[in-house]
C-alpha positions as CSV (number, residue, x, y, z in Angstrom):
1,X,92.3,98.5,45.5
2,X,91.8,95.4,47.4
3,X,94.8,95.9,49.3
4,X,94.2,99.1,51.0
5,X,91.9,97.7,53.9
6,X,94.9,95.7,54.5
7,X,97.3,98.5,54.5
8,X,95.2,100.6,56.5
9,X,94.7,97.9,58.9
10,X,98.4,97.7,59.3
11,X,99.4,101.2,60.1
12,X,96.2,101.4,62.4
13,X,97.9,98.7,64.7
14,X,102.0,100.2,64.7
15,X,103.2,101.5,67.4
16,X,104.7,105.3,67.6
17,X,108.0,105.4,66.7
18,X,110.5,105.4,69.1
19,X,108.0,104.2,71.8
20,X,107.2,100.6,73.1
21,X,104.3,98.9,71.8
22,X,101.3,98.0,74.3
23,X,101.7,94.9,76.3
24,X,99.9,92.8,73.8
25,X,101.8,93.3,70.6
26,X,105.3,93.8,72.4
27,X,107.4,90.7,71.1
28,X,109.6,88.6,73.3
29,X,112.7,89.6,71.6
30,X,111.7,93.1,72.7
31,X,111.1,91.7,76.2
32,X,113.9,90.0,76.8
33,X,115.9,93.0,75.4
34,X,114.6,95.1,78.0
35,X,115.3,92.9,80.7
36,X,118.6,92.1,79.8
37,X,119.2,96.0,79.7
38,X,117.5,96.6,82.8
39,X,119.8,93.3,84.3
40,X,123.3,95.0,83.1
41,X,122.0,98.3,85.1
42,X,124.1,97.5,88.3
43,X,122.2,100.2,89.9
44,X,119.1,99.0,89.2
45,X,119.9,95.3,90.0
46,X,121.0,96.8,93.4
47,X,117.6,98.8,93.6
48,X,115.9,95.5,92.7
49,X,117.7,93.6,95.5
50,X,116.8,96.6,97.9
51,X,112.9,96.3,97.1
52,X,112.9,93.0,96.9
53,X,114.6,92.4,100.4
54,X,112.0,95.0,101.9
55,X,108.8,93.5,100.0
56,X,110.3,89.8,101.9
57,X,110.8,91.5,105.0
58,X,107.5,93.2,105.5
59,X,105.3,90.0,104.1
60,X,107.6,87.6,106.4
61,X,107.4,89.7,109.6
62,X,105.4,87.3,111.3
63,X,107.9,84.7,111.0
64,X,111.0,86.8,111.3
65,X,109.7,88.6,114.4
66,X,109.9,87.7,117.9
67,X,108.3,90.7,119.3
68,X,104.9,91.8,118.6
69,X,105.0,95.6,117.4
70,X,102.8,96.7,119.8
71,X,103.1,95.2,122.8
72,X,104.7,98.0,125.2
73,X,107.1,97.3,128.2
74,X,108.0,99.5,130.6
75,X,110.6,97.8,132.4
76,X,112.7,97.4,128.7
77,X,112.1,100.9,127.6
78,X,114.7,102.6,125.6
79,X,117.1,99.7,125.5
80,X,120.2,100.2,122.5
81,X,120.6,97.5,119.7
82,X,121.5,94.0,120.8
83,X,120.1,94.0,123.8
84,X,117.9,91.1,123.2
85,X,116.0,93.2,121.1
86,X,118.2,93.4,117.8
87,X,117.4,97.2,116.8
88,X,116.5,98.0,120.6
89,X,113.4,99.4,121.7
90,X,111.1,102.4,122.3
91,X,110.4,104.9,124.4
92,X,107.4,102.4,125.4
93,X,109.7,99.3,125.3
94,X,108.3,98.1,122.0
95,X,111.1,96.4,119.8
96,X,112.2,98.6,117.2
97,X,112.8,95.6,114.6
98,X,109.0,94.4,114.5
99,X,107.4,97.8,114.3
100,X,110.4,98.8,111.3
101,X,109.0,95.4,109.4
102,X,105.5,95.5,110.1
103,X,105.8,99.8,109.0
104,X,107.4,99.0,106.1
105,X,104.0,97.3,104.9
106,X,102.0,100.0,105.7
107,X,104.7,102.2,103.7
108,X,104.9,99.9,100.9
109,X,101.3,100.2,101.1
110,X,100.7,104.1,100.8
111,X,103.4,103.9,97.9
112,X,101.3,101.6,96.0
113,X,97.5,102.8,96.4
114,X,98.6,106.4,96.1
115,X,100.1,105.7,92.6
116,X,97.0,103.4,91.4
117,X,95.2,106.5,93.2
118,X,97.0,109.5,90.8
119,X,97.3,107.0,87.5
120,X,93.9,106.2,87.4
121,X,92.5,109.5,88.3
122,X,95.4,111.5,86.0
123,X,95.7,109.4,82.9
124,X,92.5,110.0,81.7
125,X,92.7,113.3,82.2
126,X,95.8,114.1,80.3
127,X,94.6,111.5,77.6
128,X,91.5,113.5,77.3
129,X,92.7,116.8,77.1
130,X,95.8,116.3,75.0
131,X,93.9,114.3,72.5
132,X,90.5,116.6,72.3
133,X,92.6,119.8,73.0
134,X,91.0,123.0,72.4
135,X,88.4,124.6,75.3
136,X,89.0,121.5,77.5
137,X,92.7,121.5,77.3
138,X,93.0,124.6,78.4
139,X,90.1,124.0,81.4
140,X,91.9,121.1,82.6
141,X,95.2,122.3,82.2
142,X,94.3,125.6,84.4
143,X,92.8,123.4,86.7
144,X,96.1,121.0,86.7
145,X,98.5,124.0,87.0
146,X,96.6,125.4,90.2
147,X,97.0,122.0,91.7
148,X,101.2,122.2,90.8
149,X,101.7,125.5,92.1
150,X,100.9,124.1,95.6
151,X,104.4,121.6,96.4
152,X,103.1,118.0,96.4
153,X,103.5,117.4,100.5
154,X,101.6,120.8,101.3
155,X,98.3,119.6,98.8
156,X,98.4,116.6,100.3
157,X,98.8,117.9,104.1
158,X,95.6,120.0,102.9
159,X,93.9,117.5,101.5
160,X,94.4,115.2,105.0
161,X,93.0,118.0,107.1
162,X,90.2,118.2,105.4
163,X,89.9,113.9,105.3
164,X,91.2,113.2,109.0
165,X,94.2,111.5,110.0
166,X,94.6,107.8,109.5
167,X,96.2,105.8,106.9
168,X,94.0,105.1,104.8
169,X,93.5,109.1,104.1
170,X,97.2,109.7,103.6
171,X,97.0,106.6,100.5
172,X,94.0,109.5,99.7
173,X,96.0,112.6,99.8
174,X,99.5,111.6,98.4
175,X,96.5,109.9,95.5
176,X,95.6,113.1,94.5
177,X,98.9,115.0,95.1
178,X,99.5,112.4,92.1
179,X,97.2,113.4,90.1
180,X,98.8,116.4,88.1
181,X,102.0,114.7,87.9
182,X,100.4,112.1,85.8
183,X,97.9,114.4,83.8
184,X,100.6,116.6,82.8
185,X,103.0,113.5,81.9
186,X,100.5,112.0,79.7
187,X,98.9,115.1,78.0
188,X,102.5,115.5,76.6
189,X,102.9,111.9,75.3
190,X,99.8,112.0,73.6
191,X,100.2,115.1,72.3
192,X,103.1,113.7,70.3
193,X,101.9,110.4,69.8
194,X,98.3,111.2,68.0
195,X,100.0,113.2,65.4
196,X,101.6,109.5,64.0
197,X,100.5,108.3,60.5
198,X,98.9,105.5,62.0
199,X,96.4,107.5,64.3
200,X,95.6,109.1,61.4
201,X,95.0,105.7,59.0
202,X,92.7,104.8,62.4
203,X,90.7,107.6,62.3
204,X,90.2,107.5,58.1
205,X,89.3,103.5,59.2
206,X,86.2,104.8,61.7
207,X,87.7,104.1,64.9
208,X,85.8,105.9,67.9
209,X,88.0,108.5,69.8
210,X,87.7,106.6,72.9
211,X,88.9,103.5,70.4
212,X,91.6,105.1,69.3
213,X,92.6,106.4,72.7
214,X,92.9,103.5,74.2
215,X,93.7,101.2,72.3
216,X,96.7,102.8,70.2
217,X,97.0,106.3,71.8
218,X,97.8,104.9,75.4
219,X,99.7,102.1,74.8
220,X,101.6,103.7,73.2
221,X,102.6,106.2,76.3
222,X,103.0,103.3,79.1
223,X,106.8,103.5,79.0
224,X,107.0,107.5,80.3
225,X,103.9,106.0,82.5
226,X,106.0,103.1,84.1
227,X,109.3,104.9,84.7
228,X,106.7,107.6,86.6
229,X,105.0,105.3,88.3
230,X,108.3,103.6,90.3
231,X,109.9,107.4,91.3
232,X,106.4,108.4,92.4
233,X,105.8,105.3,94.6
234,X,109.0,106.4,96.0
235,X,107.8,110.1,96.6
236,X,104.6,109.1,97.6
237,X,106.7,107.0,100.7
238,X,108.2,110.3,101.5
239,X,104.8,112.0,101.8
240,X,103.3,109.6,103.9
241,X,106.3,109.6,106.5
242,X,106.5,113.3,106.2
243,X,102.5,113.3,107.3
244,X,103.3,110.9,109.9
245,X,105.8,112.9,111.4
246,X,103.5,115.7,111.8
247,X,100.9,113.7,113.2
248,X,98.6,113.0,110.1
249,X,99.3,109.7,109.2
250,X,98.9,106.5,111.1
251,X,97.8,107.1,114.3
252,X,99.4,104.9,117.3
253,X,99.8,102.4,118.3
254,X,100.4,101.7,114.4
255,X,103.9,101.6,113.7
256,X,105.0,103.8,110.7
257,X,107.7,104.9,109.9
258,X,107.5,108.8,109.7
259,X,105.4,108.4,113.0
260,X,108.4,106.2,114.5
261,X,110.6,109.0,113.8
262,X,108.2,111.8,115.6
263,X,108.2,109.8,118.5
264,X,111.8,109.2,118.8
265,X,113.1,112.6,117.8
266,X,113.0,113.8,121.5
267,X,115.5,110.7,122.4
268,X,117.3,111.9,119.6
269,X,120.6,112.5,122.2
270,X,120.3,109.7,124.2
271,X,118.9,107.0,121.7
272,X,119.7,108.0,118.5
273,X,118.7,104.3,117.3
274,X,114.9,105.3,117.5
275,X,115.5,107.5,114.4
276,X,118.6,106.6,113.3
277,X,117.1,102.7,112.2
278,X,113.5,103.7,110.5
279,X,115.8,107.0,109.1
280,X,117.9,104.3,107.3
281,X,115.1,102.1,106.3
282,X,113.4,105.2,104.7
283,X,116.1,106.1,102.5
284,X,116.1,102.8,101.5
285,X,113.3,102.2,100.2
286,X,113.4,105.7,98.3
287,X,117.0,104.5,97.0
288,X,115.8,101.6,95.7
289,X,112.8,102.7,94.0
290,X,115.1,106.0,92.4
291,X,117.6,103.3,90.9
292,X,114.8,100.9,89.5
293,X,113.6,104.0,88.4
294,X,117.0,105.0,86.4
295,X,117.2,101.5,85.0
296,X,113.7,101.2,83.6
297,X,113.8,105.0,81.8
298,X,117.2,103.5,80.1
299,X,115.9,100.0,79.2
300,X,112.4,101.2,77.8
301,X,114.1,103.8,75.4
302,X,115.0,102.6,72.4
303,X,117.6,104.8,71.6
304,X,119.5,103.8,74.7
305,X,119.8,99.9,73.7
């Protein structure tokens, strides 16, 4: 008899099978497993290199830049790569290279925010109602499939019109467009995970829902959560340059890169550089975000190592 507290203890804190622990009990075999998996991914090393050369580039854009972004010149308008400006310039003689840099911040930017934006307002949701189930399952989930039937650009070209333009709606919108993706993602980990022995030991033990929840039910789900995360930072980059090319997003004279596009589609014949360069840099960053992506999916499943 004296050693069932222990035992109950003991199943209270394993993880699901076939899922990573949370951060705090993963071991650093397990770690170093996963990165060593993740490193023989030669996709996602390239997808690494590819972020991590952007990420530089956009935090060392003061120093690698000889042009300021904004600073317009007539005179140099529409000049082709090399020509003392190394990806040319605009139709307002701005150099092309310093407002790619400096928009891939902003971009970066949106990616990030959006995501924190959708995960923090979505996970709890889809903890909630695939752990509870019953009446508010189904409320939320009516509620979450209203919000999917709309494609994720078009809810979040609604929800900028009713915001305003500017950036700092846009990391708004594509936020929210996020915000099903992850409710749905998570109501179908937990729905799995809590039917484990050991949430079962945790509830016999007294644990609070919101206890058990977070502290075993969650953790539990970060792997689905993470892999997610990186492909929707790179959606979320495609959102915000598809609202920017409409005219919702950053406003000038911010450079941005869906916006850089707008302005230079109607050059598009005689200086194809003005969307052929942030073009590029766009799929990029998507690239290289998709691969990480790839790699991470693989290395955090068990069954794959």
């Amino acid at each position: 008899m004296s050693e069932a507290p222990e035992q109950v203890d003991a199943v209270v804190g394993a993880p699901a099978a076939g899922l990573p622990s949370a951060p705090g009990n993963v071991k650093t075999s397990e770690l170093r497993e996963i990165v060593k998996h993740l490193l023989r991914n030669r996709a996602a090393v390239v997808g690494i290199v590819i972020i991590g050369v952007f990420i530089l580039a956009s935090l060392l854009a003061p120093v690698l830049t000889t042009h300021s972004p904004t600073d317009t010149s007539l005179a140099n308008r529409l000049q082709p790569a090399g020509s003392g400006h190394l990806l040319g310039t605009d139709e307002l003689g701005r150099d092309l290279f310093s407002r790619i840099l400096y928009g891939g911040r902003i971009s970066l930017t949106i990616g990030i925010i959006s995501v924190l934006i959708g995960a923090v307002i979505g996970i709890p949701i889809g903890a909630l109602s695939g752990y509870y189930g019953g009446k508010l399952d189904m409320i939320t989930q009516r509620f979450i499939d209203i919000m999917i039937a709309f494609p994720g650009i078009l809810l979040a070209i609604v929800v900028v019109t009713v915001l305003g333009v500017g950036v700092q709606n846009v990391m708004i919108a594509t936020g929210i467009a996020s915000v099903p993706i992850y409710a749905r993602l998570v109501r179908g980990s937990v729905l799995s995970v809590k039917e484990q022995s050991y949430i079962a030991a945790a509830r016999a033990a007294g644990l609070r829902d919101f206890a058990i929840i977070f502290k075993h039910v969650l953790p539990n789900c970060l792997a689905p959560i993470i892999v997610q995360s990186t492909f929707q930072i790179a959606t979320s980059i495609l959102w915000a340059a598809g609202l920017g090319f409409l005219g919702l997003g950053a406003q000038a004279p911010t450079p941005e890169w869906g916006a850089i596009l707008s302005n230079g589609r109607a050059y598009i014949r005689t200086a194809h550089h003005l969307t052929t360069f942030p073009g590029i840099a766009i799929l990029l960053m998507v690239l290289g975000f998709n691969l990480v992506g790839d790699g991470l999916r693989d290395a955090l499943d068990p069954k794959t190592r």
